[in-house]
N, C-alpha and C positions, 0 to 999 in steps of 0.2 A: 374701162375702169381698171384700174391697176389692183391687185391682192392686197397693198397693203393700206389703198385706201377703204375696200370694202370691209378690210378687217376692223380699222379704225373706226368706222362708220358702227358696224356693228357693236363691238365693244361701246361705242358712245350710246347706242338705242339700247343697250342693257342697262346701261347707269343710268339712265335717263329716266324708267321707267323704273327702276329699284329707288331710287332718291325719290320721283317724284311720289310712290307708293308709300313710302318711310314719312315722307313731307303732309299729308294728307290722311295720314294716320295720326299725324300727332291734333292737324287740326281739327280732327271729330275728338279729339277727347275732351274731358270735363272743365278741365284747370285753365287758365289762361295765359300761365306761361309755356305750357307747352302750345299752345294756341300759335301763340307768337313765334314759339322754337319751330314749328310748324311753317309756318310763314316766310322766315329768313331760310330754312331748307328750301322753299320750292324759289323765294327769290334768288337764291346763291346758285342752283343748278341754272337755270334759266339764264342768268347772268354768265355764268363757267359754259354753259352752252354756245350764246351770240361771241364773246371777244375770241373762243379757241375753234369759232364755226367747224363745232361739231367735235371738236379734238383731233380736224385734220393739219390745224396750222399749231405751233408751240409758238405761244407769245413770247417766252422766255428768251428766246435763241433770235439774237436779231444780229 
């Protein structure tokens, strides 16, 4: 495994775990629009996760 995929790799299990922490904080709260705001955070990582498999390929750059 190459350096700067391990590094990518890791930077990606930081974010991953800080969004999905943020995303799940908002969903235990009281209100129901952060409910929701909650929701779209952990659906938008998830999603940002599978198309950039992982944030070792840039979709952008084709």
């Amino acid at each position: 495994m190459k350096i700067k995929t391990a590094f990518l790799i890791l930077i990606w299990a930081v974010f991953f775990v800080l969004a999905l922490d943020f995303g799940y904080d908002l969903l235990n709260q009281k209100d129901t629009l952060l409910n929701i705001g909650g929701f779209l955070v952990v659906g938008a990582v998830l999603i940002i996760s599978l198309t950039t498999k992982c944030f070792t390929v840039n979709p952008f750059k084709r």
